[in-house]
C-alpha positions in Angstrom: -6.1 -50.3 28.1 -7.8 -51.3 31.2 -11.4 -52.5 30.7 -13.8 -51.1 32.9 -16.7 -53.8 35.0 -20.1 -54.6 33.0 -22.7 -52.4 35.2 -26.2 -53.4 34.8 -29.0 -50.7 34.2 -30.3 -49.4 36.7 -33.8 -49.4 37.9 -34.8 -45.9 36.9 -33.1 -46.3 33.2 -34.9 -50.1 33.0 -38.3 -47.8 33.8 -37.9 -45.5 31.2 -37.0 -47.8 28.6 -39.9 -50.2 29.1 -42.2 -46.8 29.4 -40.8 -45.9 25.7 -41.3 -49.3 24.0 -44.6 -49.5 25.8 -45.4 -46.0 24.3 -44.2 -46.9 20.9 -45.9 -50.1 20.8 -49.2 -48.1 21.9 -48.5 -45.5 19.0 -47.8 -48.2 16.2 -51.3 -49.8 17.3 -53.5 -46.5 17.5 -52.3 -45.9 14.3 -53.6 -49.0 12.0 -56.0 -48.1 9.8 -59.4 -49.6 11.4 -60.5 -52.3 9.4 -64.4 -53.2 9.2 -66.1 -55.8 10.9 -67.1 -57.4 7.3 -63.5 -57.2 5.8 -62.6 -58.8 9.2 -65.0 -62.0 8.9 -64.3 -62.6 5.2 -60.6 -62.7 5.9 -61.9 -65.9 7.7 -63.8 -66.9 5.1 -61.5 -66.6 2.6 -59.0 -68.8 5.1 -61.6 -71.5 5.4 -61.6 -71.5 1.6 -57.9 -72.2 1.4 -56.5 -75.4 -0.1 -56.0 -76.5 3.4 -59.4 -76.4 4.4 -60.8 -78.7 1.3 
């Protein structure tokens, strides 16, 4: 069986594989629930409250 050479991507397939991931990344962000500005603080708070914080 003869093994044929490693070829790299090329340029146009590299393109279009960062442009899905970016897309995908994009979609998985946009579609977090928003979280409000109060939750977001006391998440803080409740950090600073933490047994390493004493």
């Amino acid at each position: 069986m003869t093994q044929r050479p490693f070829l790299p991507p090329s340029h146009d397939n590299v393109v279009n594989a960062r442009g899905v991931m970016m897309s995908s990344a994009l979609n998985k962000v946009m579609s977090v629930q928003e979280q409000s500005y109060d939750d977001f603080l006391n998440s803080f708070t409740y950090l600073s409250k933490g047994k390493f914080f004493q």
